[in-house]
KOLGUGU-477331 format. One record per residue: x, y, z of N, C-alpha, C, O in turn; residue in one letter. Coordinates in steps of 0.02 Angstrom, whole numbers, padded with zeros to 5 digits, always signed. Last residue first. Layout:
BEGIN
XYZXYZXYZXYZA...
! end
This chain:
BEGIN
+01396+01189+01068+01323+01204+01067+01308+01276+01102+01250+01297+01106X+01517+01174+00946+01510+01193+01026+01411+01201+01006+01379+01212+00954X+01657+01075+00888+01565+01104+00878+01517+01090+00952+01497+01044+00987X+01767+01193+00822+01744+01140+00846+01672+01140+00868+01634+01189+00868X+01913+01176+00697+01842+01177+00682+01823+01152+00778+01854+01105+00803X+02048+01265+00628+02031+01167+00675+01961+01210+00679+01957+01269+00665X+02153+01236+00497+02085+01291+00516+02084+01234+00558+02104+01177+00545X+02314+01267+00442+02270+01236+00449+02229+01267+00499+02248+01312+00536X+02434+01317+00285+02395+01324+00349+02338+01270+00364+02314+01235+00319X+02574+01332+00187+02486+01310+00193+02471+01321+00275+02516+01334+00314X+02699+01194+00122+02664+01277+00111+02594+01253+00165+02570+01198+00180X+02828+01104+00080+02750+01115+00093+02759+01200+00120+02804+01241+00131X+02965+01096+00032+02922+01077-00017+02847+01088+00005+02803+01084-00038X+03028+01095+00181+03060+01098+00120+03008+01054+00067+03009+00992+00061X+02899+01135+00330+02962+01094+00282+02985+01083+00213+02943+01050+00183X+02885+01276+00422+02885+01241+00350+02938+01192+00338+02999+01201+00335X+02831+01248+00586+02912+01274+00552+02896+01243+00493+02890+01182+00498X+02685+01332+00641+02728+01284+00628+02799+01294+00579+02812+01343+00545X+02599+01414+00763+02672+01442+00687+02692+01377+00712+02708+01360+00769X+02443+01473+00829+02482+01422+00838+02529+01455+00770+02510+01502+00734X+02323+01528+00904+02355+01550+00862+02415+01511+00872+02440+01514+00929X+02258+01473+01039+02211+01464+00977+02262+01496+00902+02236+01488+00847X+02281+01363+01181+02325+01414+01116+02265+01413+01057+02235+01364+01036X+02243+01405+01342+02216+01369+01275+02259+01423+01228+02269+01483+01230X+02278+01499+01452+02252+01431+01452+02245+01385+01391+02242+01325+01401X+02337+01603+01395+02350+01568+01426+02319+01511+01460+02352+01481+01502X+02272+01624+01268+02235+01674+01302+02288+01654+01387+02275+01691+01435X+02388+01634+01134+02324+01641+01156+02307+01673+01219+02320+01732+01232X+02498+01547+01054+02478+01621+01056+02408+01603+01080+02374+01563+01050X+02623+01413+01029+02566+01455+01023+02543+01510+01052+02588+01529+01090X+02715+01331+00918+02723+01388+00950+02657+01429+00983+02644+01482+00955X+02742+01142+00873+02723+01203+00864+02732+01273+00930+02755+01259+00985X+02839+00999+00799+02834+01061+00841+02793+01114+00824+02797+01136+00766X+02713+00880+00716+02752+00946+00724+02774+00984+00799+02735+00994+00845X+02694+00733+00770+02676+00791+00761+02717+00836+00761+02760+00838+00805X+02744+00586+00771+02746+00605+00706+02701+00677+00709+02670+00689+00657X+02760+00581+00911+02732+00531+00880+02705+00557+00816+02644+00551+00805X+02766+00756+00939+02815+00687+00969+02755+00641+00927+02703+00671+00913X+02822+00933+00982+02818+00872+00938+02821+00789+00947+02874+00761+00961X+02851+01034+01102+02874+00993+01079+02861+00942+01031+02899+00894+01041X+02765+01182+01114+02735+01103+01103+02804+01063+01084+02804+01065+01022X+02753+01324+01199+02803+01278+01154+02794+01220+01174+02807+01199+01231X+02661+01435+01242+02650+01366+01257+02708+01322+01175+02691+01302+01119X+02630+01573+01255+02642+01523+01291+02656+01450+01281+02660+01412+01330X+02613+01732+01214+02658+01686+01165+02640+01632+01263+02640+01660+01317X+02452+01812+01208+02536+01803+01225+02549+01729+01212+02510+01682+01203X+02332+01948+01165+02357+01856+01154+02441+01867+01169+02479+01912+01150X+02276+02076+01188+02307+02042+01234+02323+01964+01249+02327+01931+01301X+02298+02137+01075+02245+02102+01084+02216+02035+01134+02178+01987+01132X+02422+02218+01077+02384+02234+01081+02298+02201+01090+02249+02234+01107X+02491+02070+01038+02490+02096+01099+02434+02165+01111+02401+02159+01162X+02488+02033+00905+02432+02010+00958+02433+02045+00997+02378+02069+01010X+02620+02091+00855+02556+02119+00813+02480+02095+00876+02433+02133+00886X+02709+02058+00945+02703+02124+00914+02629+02135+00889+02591+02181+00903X+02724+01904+00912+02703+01960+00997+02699+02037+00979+02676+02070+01025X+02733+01903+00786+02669+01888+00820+02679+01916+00877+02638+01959+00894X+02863+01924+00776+02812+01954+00728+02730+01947+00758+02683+01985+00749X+02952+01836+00827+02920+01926+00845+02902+01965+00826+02908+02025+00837X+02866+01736+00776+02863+01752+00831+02875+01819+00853+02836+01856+00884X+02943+01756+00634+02872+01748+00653+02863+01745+00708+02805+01765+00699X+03081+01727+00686+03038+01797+00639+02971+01805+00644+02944+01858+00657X+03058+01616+00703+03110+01654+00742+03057+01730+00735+03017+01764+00768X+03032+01519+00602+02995+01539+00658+03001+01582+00702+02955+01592+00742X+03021+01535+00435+03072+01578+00511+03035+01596+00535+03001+01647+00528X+02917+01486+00360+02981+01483+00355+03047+01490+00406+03100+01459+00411X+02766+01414+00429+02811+01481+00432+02874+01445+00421+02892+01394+00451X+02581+01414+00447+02661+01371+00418+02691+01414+00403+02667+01459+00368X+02493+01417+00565+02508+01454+00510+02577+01423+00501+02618+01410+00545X+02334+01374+00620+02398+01348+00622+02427+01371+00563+02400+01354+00509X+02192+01422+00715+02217+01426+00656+02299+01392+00664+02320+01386+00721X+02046+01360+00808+02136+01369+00814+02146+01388+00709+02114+01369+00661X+01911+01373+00799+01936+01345+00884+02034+01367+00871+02073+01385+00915X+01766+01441+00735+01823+01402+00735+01870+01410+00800+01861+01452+00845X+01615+01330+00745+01651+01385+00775+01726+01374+00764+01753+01320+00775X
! end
């Protein structure tokens, strides 16, 4: 089942009010700014307020790409 997408973004700025715009009709809201710490990204997330499942990381100079998190629910 998938559990989070993580989308790598140039301008996070932009992408954020790009995302409360486009989710909000699907009633996902912006909550949860992750600070980064022991070699993880800052990230931004979007969901239900309890759990972020739509996450924007800030691209770093030379990577591209996204990531799928997987989890395995019975």
């Amino acid at each position: 089942m998938l559990d989070h997408i993580i989308l790598t973004v140039s301008d996070v700025e932009r992408s954020l009010a790009f995302c409360e715009a486009a989710l909000k009709p699907l009633n996902i809201k912006f909550f949860m700014p992750y600070k980064g710490e022991e070699g993880h990204p800052d990230l931004w997330g979007f969901g239900d307020g309890k759990r972020a499942f739509f996450l924007d990381k800030a691209r770093e100079a030379g990577s591209s790409g996204y990531s799928l998190g997987f989890c395995g629910r019975k």
